[in-house]
N, C-alpha and C positions, 0 to 999 in steps of 0.2 A: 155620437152622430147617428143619425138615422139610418135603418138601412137602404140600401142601394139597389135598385130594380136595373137587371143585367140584360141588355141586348147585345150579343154579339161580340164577347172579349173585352167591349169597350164601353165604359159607360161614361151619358154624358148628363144634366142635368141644368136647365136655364133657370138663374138665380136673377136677382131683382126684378127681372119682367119676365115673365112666360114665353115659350115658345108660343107666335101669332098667328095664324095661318087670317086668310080675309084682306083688305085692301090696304093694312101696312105692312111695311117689310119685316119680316123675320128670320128668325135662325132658328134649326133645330141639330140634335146629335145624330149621325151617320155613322154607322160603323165602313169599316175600309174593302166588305166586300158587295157594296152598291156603286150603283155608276148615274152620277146625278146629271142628268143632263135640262137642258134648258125647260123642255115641257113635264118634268117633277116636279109634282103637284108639294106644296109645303107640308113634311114630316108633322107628326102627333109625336113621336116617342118624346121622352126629358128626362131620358137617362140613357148613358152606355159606358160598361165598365171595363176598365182593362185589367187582364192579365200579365204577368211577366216572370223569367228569368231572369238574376241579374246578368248582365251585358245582353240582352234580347233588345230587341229594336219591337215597338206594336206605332200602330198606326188609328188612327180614328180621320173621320171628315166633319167639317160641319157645313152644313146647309146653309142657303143663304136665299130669300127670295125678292122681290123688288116690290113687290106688293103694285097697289093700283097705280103710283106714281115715282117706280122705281126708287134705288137706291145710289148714290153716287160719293166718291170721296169715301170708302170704306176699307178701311184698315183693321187690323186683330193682332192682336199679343197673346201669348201664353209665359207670365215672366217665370213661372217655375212650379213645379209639384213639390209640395214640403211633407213631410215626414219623417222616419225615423234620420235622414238628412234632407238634405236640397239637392234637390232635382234642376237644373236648369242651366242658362246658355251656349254651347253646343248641343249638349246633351239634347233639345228640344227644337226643330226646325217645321215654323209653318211655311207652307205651299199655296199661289194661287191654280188653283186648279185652272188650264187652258183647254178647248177647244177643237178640234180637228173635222174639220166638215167630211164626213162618209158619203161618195156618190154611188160606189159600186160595195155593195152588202158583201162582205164575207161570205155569211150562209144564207140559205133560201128565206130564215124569216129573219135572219139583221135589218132592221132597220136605217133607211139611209137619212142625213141626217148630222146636229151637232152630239159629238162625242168627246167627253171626258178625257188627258190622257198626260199631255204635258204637264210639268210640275214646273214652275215661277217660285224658286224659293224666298223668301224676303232677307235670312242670308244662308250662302250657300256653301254645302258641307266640305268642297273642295281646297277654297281657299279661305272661305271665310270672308266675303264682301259682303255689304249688304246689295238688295240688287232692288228688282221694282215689281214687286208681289205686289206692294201697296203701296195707293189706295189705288182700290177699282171699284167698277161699276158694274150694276147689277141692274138690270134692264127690268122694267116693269111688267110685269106679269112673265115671269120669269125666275128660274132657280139659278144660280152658280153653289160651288163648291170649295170648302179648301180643304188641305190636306195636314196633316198632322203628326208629325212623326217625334216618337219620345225613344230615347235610346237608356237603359235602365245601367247604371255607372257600377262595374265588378264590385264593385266594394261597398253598395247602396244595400243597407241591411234588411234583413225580409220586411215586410207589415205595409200597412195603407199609408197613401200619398194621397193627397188633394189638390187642385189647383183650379184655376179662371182663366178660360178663354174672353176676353172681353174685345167683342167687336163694335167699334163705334163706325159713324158713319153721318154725312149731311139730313139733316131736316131736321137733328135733336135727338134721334135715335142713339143707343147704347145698351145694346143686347148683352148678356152673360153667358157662359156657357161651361157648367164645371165638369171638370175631372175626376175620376177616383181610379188608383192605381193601385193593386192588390201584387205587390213583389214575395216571389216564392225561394225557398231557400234552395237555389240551386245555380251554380257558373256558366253558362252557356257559352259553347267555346268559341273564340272567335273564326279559328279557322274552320270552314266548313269541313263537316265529316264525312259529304260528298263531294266528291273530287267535277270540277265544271272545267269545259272550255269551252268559254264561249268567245269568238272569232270577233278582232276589232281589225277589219279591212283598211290599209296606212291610207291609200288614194281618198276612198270618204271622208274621211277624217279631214284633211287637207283640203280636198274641196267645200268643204262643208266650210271652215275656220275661212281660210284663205282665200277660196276661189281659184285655186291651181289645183290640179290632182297631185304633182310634186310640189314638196313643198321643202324648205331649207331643212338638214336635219337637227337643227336647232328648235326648231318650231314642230318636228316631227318628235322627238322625243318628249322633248314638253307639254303636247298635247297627250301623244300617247302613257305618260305617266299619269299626268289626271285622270284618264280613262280610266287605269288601272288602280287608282284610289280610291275610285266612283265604283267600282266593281266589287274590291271590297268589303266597302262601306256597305253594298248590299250582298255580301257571304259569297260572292262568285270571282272566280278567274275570267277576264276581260282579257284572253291570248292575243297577242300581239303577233303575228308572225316572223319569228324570228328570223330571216333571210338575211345571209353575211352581206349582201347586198343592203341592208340598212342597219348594218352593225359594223361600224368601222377597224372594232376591235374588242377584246373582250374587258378591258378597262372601263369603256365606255357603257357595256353592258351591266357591269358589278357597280358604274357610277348611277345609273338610272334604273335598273330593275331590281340589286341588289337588295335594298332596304324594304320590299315588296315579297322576296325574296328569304329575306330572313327577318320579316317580322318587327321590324326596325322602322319601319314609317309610320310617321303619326297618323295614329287612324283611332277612332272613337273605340273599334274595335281591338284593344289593344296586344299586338305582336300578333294580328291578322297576318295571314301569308298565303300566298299565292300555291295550288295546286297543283298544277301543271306548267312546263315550256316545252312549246309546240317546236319540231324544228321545222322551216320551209323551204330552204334553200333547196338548190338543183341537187338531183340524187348521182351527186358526184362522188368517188369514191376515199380522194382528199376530204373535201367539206363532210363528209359522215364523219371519217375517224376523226378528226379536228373538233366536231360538237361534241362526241361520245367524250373524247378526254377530256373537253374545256367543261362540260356539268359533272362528269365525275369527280375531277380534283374542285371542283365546288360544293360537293354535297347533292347535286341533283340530279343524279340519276334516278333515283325511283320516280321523281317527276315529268320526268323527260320521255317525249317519244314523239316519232317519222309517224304521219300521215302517208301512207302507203301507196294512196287511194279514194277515190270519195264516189259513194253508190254504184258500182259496177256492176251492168257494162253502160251507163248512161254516162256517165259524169267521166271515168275511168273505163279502160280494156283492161279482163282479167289480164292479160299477156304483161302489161303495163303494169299492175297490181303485181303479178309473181317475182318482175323484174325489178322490181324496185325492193321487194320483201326479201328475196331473195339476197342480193347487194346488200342490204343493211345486215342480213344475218353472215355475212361473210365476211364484212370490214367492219362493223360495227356493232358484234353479237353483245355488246349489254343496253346497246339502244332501244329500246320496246319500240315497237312496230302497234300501228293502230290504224285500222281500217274501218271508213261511214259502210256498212251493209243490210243489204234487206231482211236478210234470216240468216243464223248463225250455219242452217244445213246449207248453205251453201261453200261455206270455206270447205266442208270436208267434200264437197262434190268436185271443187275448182282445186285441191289439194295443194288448200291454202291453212290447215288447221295447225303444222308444224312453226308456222311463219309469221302468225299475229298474235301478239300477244293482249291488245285492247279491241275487242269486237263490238262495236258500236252501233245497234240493233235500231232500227225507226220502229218507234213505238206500236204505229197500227201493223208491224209483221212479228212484232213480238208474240204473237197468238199461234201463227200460222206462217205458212212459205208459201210464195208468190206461185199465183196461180192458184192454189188449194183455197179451200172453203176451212175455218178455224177446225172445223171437229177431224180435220183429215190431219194434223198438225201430230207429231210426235212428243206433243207434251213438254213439262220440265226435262225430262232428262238427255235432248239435246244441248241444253246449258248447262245441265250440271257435271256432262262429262266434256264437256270445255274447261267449266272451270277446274276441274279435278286435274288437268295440268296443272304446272307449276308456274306462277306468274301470269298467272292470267288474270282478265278482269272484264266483265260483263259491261257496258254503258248503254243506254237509248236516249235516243231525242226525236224531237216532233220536226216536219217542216210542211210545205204545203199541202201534202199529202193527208193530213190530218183534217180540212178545210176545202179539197179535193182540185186545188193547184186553178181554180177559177170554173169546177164540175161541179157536182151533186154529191155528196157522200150521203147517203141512207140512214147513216148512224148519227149523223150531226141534226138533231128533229132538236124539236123544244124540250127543255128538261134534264138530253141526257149530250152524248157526244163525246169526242176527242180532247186532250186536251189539246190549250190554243192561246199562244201567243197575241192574241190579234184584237182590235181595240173593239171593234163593236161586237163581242162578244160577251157572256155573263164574269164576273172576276173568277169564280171560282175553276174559270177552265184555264187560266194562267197562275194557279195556285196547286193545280192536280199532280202535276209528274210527278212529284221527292213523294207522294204517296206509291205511286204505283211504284217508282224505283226499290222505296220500303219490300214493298212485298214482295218481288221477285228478286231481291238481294242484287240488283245493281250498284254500281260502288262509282257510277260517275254519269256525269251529264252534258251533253255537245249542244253547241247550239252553231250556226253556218255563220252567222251573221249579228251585228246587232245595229250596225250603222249603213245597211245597203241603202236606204234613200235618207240619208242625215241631211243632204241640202235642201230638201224638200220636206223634210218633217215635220213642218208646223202646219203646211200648207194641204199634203198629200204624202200619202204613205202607202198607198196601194201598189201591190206588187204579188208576183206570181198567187194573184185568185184572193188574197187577202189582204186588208189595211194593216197593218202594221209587221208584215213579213220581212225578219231580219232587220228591221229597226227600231231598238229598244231604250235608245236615248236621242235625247235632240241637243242642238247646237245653240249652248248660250251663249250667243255672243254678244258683246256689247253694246252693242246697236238694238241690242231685242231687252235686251235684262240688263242693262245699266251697268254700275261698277266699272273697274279698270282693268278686268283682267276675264279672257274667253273664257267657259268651261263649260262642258257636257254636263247635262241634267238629265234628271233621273223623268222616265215615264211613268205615270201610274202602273202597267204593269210590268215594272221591274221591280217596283214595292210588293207587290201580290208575289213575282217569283220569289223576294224572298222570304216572305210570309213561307212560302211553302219550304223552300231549306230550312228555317225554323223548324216546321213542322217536322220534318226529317229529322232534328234532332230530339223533340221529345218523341218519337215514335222510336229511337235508338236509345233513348237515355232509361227510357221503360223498360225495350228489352234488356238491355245491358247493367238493369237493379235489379233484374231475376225473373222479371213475366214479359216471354216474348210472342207466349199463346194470345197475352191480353192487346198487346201494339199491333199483332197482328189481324185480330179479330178487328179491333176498330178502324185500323186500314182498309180492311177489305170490305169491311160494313159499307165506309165511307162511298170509295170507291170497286164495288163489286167487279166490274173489268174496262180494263182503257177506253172503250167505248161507250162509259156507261158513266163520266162523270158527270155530276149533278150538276143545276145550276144555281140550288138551293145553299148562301153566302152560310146562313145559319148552321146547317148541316156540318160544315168545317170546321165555324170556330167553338159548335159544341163537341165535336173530334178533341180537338185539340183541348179544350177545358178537361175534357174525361179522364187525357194523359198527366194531365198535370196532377189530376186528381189522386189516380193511381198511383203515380209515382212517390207523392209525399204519403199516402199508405204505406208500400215498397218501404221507403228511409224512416219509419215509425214519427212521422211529425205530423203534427195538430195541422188539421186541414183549413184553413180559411172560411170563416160563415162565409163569406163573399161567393167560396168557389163554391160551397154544398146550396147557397142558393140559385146562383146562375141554373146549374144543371136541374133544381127544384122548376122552374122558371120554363125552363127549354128541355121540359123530360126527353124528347122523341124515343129512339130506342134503345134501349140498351144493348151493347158490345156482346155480339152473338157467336160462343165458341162452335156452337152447331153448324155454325154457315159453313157448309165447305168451301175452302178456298178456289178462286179459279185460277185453274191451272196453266199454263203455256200450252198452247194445243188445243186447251178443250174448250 
């Protein structure tokens, strides 16, 4: 077979008719970090090629346009990549890409406007229904989007895959759109090797499904399991908060989080397991000792640990902070202590450094301490003599702050900025953190929220200064997506976060085959400082092709034509050990 001209990870190529652009409808290949929204103009490319670990998950889009007299009744299949096996049914889930109308721009130049975001699966990875991706309609003079997701099966042995996107559709139309999949010799683990908690709020949840903020805890477990499968399924802990107030007992908790827990629930990702279990209950001196024994005589204590506190003195009083820190190290000394803070110099000013053991840093004070300007900042080695205790553990996350909470940030201009959760932004800034964490040796990732406006997230999603702040999936319910059974769907950027845990692992699988000078350099190349992530899609997934590169050098194995020409294709720079790294501080 011919060779393959590589855009962006993913390659795609229209076979019996050409990709069209002019006044009949067409389709073209999208790689997964573009955002097609209704006025994209019809794609030129007709090719995009994927890369993979086996068990990785990659993603591609395909374009869709309506041409002069729209398109209507359009449906698509992908029945399978064939290769050295078959690729296919779970293993492959198309999406119709939905809509979210932006009134209020995130940053100074977002665009307001329709945006890209929800995913319509056609069937869905939860339970497995089929639901009502298709057919739809593609409005005349007008783009839509789908979304594509190939999950690569442990035991799928290296070499090229091929397969057909075939999208038909009213007036006679029957577009093509192939595949090629480049599998490299390597297991990609299921559980992530970055530890995440990201917060699923019980009341949203509930009102979202239900329509009550309480809801039966039949229907609260049940829903919150899905959650936590969908989480998963994309490499992150979805924390439930475990308050004995919605755990009736701990039978009930080994019947439903257990197999989550130890690896045991069917997930594509197979003996995936959950991170972390947050405790939330009141900071009573019974309910401490009662969690500390009930996950130790389970195995999960290094998983486990008290929220202390959250951003103080705004959210939390230090006073509150010591008193609660304090209490757990005295009834509950093998419970780890975790506290949300601005700068790590602060625990040793509030003499709070003896008493937490998870310091969980906001990304834009990771540089610097509030108040200070970055160069006045004491560098890395306020974290490293954190870490140089025993049991400790570095984490950062983003929140409005990053986006400037409905202000101006300086640093968020065209090109570069914060990363950012939030939909009318470019993908690559919901893909950026597991770099930056790479680099400063963070070992975990928080997030506040991911269902704060779930009732309303088809509709509107704007919240503290940004659209899509703390809600990172929507509510499939049946009434929207068909089938017989509710389930939380994934957003397009929780597909980009986990693009980026990905990335976290070959940026770790390099270091840890012997060149960590090389993982690092390309990290830092990529993203030179949290403030400075691109918004350039290509820039990433030639990152990530370089690791892969590297690495089958590292293990002495025959490199892929596919992958020495992508990089042939998309030279930019080569991975610079000169760069000096930036520093914490500087």
């Amino acid at each position: 077979m011919r060779a393959f001209a590589c855009v962006l990870g993913v390659w795609v190529l229209a076979l019996g008719l050409p990709a069209r652009a002019g006044p009949d409808p067409s389709v073209w290949g999208v790689s997964a970090m573009e955002k097609v929204q209704p006025q994209t103009a019809p794609g030129s490319s007709s090719s995009v090629r994927l890369f993979a670990a086996r068990n990785e998950f990659v993603s591609f889009q395909v374009g869709l346009h309506g041409g002069d007299s729209g398109w209507s009744g359009v449906s698509a299949s992908l029945p399978a990549l064939e290769g050295p096996m078959r690729i296919e049914g779970a293993d492959i889930v198309l999406y119709r890409e939905t809509l979210l109308h932006v009134t209020h721009p995130t940053m100074p130049y977002s665009k307001v406007g329709w945006w890209p975001d929800g995913l319509v699966p056609d069937v869905d990875e939860t339970v497995g229904e089929k639901r009502q991706a298709f057919p739809m309609d593609v409005p005349a003079n007008e783009s839509r989007a789908l979304w594509v997701d190939v999950h690569v099966p442990m035991d799928a042995p290296p070499g090229e895959y091929y397969g057909t996107v075939e999208v038909v559709g009213a007036n006679g139309y029957r577009l093509q759109v192939d595949v090629a999949l480049t599998v490299v010799d390597w297991v990609m683990p299921s559980t992530s090797s970055l530890r995440t908690s990201f917060l699923v709020w019980t009341p949203s949840v509930c009102q979202a499904f239900t329509g009550q903020r309480e809801c039966s805890r039949e229907d609260q477990l049940r829903l919150l399991s899905y959650f936590q499968k969908l989480g998963l399924e994309h490499r992150i802990t979805f924390v439930s908060r475990f308050d004995p107030q919605d755990i009736p007992d701990w039978p009930t908790f080994e019947q439903w989080w257990g197999p989550f827990l130890s690896g045991t629930a069917p997930l594509r990702l197979p003996g995936a397991k959950m991170t972390c279990v947050e405790y939330a209950g009141p900071p009573t001196p019974e309910q401490l000792k009662e969690f500390e024994a009930e996950t130790g005589a389970r195995g999960l204590q290094s998983l486990s640990f008290f929220p202390v506190g959250d951003e103080p003195p705004w959210n939390s009083t230090y006073d509150e902070v010591l008193a609660h820190a304090r209490l757990s190290r005295q009834v509950a000394p093998n419970l780890r202590t975790m506290l949300t803070i601005w700068s790590i110099d602060e625990l040793d000013r509030r003499g709070l450094t003896d008493l937490i053991d998870i310091g969980v840093v906001i990304v834009d004070y990771l540089y610097k301490s509030p108040g200070k300007p970055e160069a006045e900042g004491r560098g890395l080695s306020r974290y490293e003599a954190f870490l140089r205790r025993p049991n400790r553990e570095l984490w950062i996350y983003q929140s409005c702050g990053t986006h400037g909470c409905g202000g101006v940030r300086s640093e968020n201009v065209p090109g570069q900025g914060w990363p950012s959760y939030m939909v009318d932004v470019s993908p690559a800034k919901a893909r950026a953190l597991e770099w930056i964490s790479f680099q400063v040796g963070a070992t975990g990732e928080h997030y506040y929220q991911v269902a704060e406006m779930l009732s309303s997230a088809w509709t509107d999603q704007y919240k503290y200064g940004g659209n899509g702040d703390g809600t990172l999936v929507y509510p499939g319910t049946v009434s929207v997506i068909g089938g017989t059974t509710s389930v939380p769907l994934p957003s397009l950027r929780l597909k980009l976060i986990r693009q980026g845990m990905q990335d976290y692992e070959w940026l770790k699988q390099v270091r840890d085959s012997g060149d960590p000078a090389f993982a690092q350099a390309v990290a830092r190349d990529l993203v030179r400082a949290p403030w400075l992530v691109p918004d350039d899609g290509d820039s990433f997934e030639r990152a990530r092709v370089l690791l892969i590169q590297r690495y089958l050098m590292l293990i002495g194995a025959e490199i892929p034509e596919s992958v020495d020409a992508y990089l042939s294709e998309h030279p930019g720079r080569p991975p610079r050990d000169e760069i000096a790294p930036v520093r914490l501080g500087e």
